[in-house]
N, C-alpha and C positions, 0 to 999 in steps of 0.2 A: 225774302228767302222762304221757301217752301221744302217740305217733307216729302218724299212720296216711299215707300214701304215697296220693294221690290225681291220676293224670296226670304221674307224675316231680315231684311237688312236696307237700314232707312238711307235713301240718295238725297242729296242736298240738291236743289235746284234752285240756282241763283237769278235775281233778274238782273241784268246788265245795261241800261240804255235801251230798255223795251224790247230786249231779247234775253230769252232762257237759254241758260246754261247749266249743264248738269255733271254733279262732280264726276267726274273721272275715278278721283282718288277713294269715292266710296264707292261706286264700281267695283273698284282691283279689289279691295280688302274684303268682298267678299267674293273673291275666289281665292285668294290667298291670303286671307289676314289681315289687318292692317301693317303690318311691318314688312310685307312684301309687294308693298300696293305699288311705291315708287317704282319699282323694277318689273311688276307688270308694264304697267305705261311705256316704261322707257322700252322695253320689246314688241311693247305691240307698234309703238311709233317709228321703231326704225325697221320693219318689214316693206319690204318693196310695195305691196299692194298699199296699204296704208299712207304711203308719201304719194303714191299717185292720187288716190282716193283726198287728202289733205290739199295737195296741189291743187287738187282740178276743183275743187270747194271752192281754196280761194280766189282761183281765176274768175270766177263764176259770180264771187260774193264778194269781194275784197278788190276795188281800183288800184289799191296801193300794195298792192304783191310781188316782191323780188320774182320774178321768174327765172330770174338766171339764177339765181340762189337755190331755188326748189330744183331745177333742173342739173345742178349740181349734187344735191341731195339723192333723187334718183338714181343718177350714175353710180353714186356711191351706196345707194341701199342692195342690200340682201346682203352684201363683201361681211366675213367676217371681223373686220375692225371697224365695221361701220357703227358707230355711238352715237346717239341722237336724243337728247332731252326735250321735252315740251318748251324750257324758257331757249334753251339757243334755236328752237323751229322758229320760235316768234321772234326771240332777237332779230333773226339774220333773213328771215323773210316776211316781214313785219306782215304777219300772218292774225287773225280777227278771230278765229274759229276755238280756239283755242287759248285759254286765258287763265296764268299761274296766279296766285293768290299768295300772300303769308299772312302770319298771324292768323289771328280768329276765323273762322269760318276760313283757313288756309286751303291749299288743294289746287291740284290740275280738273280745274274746269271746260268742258266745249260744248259749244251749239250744239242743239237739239241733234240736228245729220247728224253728227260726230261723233256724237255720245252714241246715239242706238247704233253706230257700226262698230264702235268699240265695243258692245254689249256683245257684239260676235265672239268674240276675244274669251269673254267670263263662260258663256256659251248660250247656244241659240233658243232654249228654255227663258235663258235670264234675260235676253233680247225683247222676246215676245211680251215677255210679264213686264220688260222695263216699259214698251210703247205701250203699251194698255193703260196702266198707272200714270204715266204722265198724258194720255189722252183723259183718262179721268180725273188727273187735276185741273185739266185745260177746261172741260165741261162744268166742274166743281166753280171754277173762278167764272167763269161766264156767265152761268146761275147766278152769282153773287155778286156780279158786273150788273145786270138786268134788274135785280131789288135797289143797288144803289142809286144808280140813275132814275127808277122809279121815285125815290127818297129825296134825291134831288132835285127832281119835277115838282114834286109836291111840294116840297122847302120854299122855292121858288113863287110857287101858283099860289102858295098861303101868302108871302108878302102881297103880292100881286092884290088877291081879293080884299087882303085886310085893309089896303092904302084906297082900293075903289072904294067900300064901305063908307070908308074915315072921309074922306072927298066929296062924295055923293049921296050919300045916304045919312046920315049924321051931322042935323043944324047944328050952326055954332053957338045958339043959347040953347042947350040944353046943357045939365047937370052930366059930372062923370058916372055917375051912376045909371042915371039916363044911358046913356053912351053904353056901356056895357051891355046893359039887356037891348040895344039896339044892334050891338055885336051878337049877343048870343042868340038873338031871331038868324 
């Protein structure tokens, strides 16, 4: 779980099975609070453009996607009694993009796509500074991806040289003390 600072208001960015996902739910709340965050979400997700946009994601990204279920959704988006929460999207078209949480670190999470077209929603200011920040956490972890593996390399290439040493270079009558300053040459 990662931080990223978006407009003075910190977005959680979850990792999921080697995919980021980013809250939603700290999205809403800062355009509307936290006590009006759920009912951003639930408006922004039952707009017509949005189920299409959601739809055509997981046709794209997801094998196992009701389509006749989304495509019921459709017909019935924009209609004024049309009601649409994040966990019945994913109940009833077992939909990937998008992923509810309780407890701790709770929240309406979605992929990356998902998120920065939500960020439309909060507005296209808070869009731009959302992809920016998590491009610079992405650069942030890659740097620190690049030391580790370096760390690693060398963790490695030390057993490596110390077992040739101990093997090849290092009779077996001499003293451990011998041995030592034959390691430290």
């Amino acid at each position: 779980m990662a931080k990223i600072t978006v407009q003075n208001k910190e977005i959680t960015v979850l990792n999921v099975n080697e995919q980021d996902y980013i809250s939603l739910t700290d999205m809403a709340s800062a355009k509307d609070g936290d006590s009006r965050a759920a009912d951003v979400i639930k408006n922004w997700i039952r707009n017509r453009y949005t189920i299409e946009f959601l739809g055509t994601w997981e046709i794209i990204h997801n094998p196992n996607f009701k389509v006749v279920e989304f495509d019921h959704f459709k017909m019935q988006a924009g209609l004024p009694s049309f009601v649409l929460s994040a966990s019945e999207w994913i109940e009833k078209t077992k939909a990937i993009g998008i992923i509810v949480k309780k407890g701790r670190c709770g929240g309406t999470y979605a992929y990356k796509d998902i998120a920065f077209e939500f960020g439309t929603a909060i507005s296209v200011p808070f869009k731009i500074y959302l992809i920016e920040e998590f491009q610079r956490l992405k650069t942030d972890e890659q740097k620190l991806l690049g030391w580790t593996a370096k760390r690693e390399l060398s963790k490695i290439n030390y057993r490596i040289h110390t077992y040739a040493i101990k093997n090849n270079l290092i009779p077996a009558e001499v003293s451990s003390k011998q041995a030592s300053i034959i390691y430290a040459d």
